[in-house]
C-alpha positions as CSV (number, residue, x, y, z in Angstrom):
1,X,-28.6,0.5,8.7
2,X,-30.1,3.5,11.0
3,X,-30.5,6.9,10.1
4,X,-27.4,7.2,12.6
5,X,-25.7,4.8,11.7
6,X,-25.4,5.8,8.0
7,X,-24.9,9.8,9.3
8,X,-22.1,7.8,10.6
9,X,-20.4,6.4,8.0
10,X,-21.4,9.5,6.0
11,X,-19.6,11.7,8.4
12,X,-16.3,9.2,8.2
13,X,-16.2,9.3,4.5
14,X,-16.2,13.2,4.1
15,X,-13.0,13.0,6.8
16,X,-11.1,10.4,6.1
17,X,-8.1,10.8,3.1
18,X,-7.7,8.3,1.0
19,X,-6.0,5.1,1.6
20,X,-2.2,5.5,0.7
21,X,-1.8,1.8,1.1
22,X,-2.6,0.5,-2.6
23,X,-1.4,-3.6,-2.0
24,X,-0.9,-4.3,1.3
25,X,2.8,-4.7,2.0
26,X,2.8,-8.5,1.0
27,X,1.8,-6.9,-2.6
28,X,4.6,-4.2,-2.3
29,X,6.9,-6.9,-1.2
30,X,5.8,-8.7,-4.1
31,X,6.6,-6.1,-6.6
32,X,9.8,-5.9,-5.8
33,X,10.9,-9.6,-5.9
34,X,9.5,-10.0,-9.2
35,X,11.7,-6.5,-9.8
36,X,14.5,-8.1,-8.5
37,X,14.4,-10.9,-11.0
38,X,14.2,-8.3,-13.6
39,X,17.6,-6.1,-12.8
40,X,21.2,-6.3,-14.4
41,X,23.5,-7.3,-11.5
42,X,24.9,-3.6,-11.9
43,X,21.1,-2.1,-10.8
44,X,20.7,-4.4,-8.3
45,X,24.3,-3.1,-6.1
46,X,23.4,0.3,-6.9
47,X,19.3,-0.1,-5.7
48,X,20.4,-2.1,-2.4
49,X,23.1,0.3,-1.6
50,X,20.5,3.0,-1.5
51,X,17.7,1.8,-0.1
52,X,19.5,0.4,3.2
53,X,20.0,3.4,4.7
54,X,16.3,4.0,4.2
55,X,14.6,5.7,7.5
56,X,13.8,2.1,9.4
57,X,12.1,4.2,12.8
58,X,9.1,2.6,12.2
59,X,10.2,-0.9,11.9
60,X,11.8,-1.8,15.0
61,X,15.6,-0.5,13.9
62,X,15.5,-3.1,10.5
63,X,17.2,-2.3,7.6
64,X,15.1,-2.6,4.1
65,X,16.3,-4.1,1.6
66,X,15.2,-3.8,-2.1
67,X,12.4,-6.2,-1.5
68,X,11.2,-4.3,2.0
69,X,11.7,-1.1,0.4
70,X,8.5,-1.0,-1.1
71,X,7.0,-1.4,2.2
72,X,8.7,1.9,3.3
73,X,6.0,4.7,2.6
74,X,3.2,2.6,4.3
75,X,5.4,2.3,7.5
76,X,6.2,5.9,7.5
77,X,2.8,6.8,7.9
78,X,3.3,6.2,11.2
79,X,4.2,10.1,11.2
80,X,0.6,10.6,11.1
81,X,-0.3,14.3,10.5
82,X,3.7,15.1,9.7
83,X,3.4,12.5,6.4
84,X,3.6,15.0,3.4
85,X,2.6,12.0,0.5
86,X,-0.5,11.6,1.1
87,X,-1.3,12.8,-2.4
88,X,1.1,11.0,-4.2
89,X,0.1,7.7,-3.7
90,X,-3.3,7.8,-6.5
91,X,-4.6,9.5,-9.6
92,X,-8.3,10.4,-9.3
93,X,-9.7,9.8,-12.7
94,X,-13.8,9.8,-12.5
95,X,-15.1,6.2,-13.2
96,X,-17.1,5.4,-16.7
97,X,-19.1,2.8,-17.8
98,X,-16.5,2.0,-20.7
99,X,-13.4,4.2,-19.3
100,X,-13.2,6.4,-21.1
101,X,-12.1,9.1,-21.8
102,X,-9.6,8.8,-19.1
103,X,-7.5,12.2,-18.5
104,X,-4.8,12.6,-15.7
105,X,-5.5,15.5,-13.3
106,X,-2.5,18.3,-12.9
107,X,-0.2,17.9,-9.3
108,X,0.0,16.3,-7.3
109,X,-0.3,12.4,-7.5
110,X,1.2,9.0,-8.2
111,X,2.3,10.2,-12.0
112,X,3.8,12.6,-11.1
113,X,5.3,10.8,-7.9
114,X,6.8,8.6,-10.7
115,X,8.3,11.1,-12.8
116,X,9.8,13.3,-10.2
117,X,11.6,10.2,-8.6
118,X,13.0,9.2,-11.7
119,X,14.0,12.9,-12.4
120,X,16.2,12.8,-9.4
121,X,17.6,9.2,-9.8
122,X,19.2,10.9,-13.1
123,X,20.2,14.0,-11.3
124,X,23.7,13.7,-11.0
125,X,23.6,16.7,-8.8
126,X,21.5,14.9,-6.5
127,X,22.6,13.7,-3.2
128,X,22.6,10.3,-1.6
129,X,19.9,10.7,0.7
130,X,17.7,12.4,-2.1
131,X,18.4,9.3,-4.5
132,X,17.5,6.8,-1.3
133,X,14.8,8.8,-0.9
134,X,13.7,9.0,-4.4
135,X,14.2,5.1,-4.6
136,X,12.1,4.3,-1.9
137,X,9.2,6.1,-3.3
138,X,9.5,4.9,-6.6
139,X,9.7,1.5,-6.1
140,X,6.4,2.0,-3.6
141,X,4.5,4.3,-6.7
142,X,5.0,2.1,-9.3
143,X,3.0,-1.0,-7.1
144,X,0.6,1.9,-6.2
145,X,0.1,2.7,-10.1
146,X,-1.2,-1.0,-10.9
147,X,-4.0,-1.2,-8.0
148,X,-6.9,-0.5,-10.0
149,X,-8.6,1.6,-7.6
150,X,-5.7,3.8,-6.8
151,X,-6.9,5.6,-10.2
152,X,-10.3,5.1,-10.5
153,X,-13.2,7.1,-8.6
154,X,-16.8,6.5,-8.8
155,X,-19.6,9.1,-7.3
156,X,-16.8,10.5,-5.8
157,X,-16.3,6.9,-3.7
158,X,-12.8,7.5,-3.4
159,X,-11.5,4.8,-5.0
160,X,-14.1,2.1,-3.4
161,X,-12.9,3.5,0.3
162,X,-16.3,4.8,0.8
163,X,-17.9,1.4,-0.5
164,X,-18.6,-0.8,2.4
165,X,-18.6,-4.4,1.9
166,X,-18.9,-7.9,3.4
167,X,-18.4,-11.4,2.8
168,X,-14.2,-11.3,2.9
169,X,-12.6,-12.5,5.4
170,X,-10.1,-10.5,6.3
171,X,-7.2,-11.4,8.6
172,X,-4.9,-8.5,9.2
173,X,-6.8,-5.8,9.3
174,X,-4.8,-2.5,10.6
175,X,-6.0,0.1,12.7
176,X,-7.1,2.3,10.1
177,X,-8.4,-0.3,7.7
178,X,-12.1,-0.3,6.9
179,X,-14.0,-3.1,5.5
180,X,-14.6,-1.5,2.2
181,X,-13.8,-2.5,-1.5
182,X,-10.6,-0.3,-1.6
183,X,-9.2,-2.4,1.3
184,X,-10.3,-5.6,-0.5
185,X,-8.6,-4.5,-3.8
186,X,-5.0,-4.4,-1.6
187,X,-5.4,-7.7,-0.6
188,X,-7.3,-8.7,-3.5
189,X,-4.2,-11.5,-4.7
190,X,-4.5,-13.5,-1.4
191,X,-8.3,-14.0,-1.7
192,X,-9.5,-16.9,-3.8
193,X,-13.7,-17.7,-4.2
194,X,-13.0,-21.3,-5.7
195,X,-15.7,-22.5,-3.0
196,X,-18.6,-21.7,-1.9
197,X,-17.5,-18.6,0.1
198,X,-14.4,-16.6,-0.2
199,X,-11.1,-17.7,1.3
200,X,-7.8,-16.3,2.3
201,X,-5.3,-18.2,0.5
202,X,-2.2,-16.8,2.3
203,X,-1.4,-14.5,5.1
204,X,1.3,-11.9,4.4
205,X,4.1,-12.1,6.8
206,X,4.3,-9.7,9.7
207,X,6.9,-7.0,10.0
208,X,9.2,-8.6,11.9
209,X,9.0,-11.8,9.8
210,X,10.0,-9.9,6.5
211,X,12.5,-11.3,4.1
212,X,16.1,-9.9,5.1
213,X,16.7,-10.0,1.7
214,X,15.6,-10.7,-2.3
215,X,14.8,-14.2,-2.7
216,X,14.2,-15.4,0.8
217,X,11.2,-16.8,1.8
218,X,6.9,-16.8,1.3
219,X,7.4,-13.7,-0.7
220,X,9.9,-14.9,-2.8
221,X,8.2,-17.7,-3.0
222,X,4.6,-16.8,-3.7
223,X,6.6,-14.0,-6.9
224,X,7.8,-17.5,-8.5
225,X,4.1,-18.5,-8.6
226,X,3.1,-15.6,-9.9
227,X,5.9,-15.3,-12.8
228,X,5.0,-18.5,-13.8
229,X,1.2,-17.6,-13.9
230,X,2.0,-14.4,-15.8
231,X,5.4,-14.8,-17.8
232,X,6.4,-11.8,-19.6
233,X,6.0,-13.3,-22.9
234,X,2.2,-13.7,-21.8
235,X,1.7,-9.9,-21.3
236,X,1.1,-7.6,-24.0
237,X,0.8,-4.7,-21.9
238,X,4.8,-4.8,-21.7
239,X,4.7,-3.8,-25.5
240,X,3.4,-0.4,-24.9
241,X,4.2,3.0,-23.6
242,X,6.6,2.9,-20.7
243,X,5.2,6.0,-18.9
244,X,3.5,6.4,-15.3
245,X,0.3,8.3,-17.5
246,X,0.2,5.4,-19.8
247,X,-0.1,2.6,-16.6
248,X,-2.9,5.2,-14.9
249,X,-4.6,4.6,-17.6
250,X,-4.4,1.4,-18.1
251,X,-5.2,0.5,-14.2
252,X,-8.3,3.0,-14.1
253,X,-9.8,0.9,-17.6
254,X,-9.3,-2.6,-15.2
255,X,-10.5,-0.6,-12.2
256,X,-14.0,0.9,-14.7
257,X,-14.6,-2.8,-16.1
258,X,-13.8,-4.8,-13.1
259,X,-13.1,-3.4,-9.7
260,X,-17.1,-3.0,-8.9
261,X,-19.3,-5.1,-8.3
262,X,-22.2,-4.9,-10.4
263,X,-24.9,-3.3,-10.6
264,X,-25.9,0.1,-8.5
265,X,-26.7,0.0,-4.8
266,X,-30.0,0.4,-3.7
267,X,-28.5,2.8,-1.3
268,X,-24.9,5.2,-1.3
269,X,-24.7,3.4,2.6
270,X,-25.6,-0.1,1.1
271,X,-23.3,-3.0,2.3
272,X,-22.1,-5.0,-0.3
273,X,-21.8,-8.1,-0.3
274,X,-18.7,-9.7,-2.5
275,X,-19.4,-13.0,-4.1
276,X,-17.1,-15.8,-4.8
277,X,-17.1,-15.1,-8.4
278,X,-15.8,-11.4,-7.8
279,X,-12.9,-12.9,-5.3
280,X,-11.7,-15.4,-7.8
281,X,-11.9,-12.7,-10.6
282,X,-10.1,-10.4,-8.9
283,X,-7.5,-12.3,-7.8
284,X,-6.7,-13.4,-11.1
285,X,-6.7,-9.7,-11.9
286,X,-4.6,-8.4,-9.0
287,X,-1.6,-10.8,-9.7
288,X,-1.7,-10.1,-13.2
289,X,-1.1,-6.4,-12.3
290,X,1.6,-7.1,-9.5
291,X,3.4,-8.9,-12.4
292,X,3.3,-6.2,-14.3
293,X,4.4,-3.6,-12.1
294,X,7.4,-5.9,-10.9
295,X,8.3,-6.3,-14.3
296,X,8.0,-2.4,-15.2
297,X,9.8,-1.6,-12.2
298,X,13.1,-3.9,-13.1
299,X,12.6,-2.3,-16.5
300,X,12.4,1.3,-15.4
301,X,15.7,0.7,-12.8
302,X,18.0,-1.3,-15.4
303,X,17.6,2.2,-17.7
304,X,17.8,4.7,-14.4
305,X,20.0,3.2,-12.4
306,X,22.4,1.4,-14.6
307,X,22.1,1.9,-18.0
């Protein structure tokens, strides 16, 4: 790359936030099927009477639905400037070779996201549009929380955004999508490297193709695939705390040990090329932690919204 070239990219980095997308919205969508499954019948009427009156602007006048919902903050960033979340949607907790220790910085971010939308699900002082609100984000945070480099930084990389890479290839870009390692890690579950170069296994539906509801198509379909991969009996993470702190730390150890590829570049501007072998690791990883955070999030609603 030319001295230009990097002054470039070095330029970009210092400006740009970081991404609020965590999984991409197939990932999201994901989350909350696997949710879904999870929920008493009497969670379930209270989440979907909430989140359909969700602001659908952005989405061509749809209505969400408790799968969709989690969806919802990424579409509203189409507010641009006027988005106020921006902070919420990660942790940064500094990257070590073993990580630890692994501390959770003060306000704002996703922990806190989590425990402030819970706080006003219980309110019963609340009002509708601030539960539907609340909903909404939760359901988006607790996908968020389980993307390993949503709460891990390294060299101040912010959270792999800043690490450029090659070798993946990517389908559905957006505008505002780089071809970095944070981008891969949201689509990380569709990408397989059984071959000799790395392959997108399945293309996320478009907006307008959505499910209309729980259950209903590639979504629901590709959450039975990964439920059966990763039962709940199979998971000893379920067994501990139950606390958006406790997953932050567990996602930044996954994002320390595995996100990165290995090694140091030879350069900070250095593309990186991603091998098979990552792909296929990481895939395995990323549905592993979409389980969980379905099955934490159908947890968490049974007690908040129905218990």
């Amino acid at each position: 790359m030319s001295a230009f070239g990097r002054a470039i990219v070095v330029a970009f980095a210092a400006l740009a936030p970081w991404a609020a997308q965590a999984w991409d919205a197939a990932g999201h969508m994901l989350v909350g099927q696997i949710a879904w499954e999870q929920m008493t019948p009497a969670a379930r009427v209270r989440a979907a009477e909430l989140v359909k009156t969700l602001d659908a602007r952005f989405i061509e006048g749809q209505s969400y639905n408790f799968v969709t919902a989690g969806c919802w903050m990424d579409d509203m960033r189409a507010l641009g400037r006027d988005y106020p979340w921006s902070k919420l949607h990660y942790v940064t907790i500094p990257w070590t070779a073993t990580g630890l220790p692994a501390e959770i910085p003060p306000a704002p971010n996703v922990v806190t996201g989590i425990e402030d939308t819970i706080r006003t699900l219980r309110d019963p002082q609340a009002t509708p549009a601030q539960r539907t609100e609340a909903l909404g984000m939760l359901t988006h945070f607790l996908g968020d929380i389980h993307q390993p480099l949503h709460t891990t930084d390294r060299n101040n990389d912010r959270g792999g955004n800043a690490l450029l890479i090659s070798g993946v290839p990517f389908s559905d870009l957006m505008s505002k999508q780089g071809r970095n390692l944070h981008t891969f890690w949201d689509k990380a579950f569709r990408f397989d490297g059984e071959g000799p170069a790395i392959v997108e296994v399945w293309a996320g539906p478009s907006t307008a193709k959505r499910p209309s509801g729980p259950g209903e198509g590639m979504i629901a379909e590709q959450a039975k695939k990964i439920s059966a991969r990763f039962p709940r009996e199979k998971l000893p993470e379920l067994a501990g705390a139950t606390d958006g702190a406790a997953w932050a730390k567990e996602s930044h150890l996954v994002g320390c040990l595995h996100a990165y590829p290995a090694g140091e570049p030879s350069d900070p501007m250095e593309i990186r090329v991603l091998t098979p072998a990552f792909a296929k690791a990481a895939q395995e990883i990323a549905n592993r932690r979409i389980a969980l955070a379905g099955y934490r999030l159908g947890d968490l609603l049974n007690r908040v919204l129905a218990p």
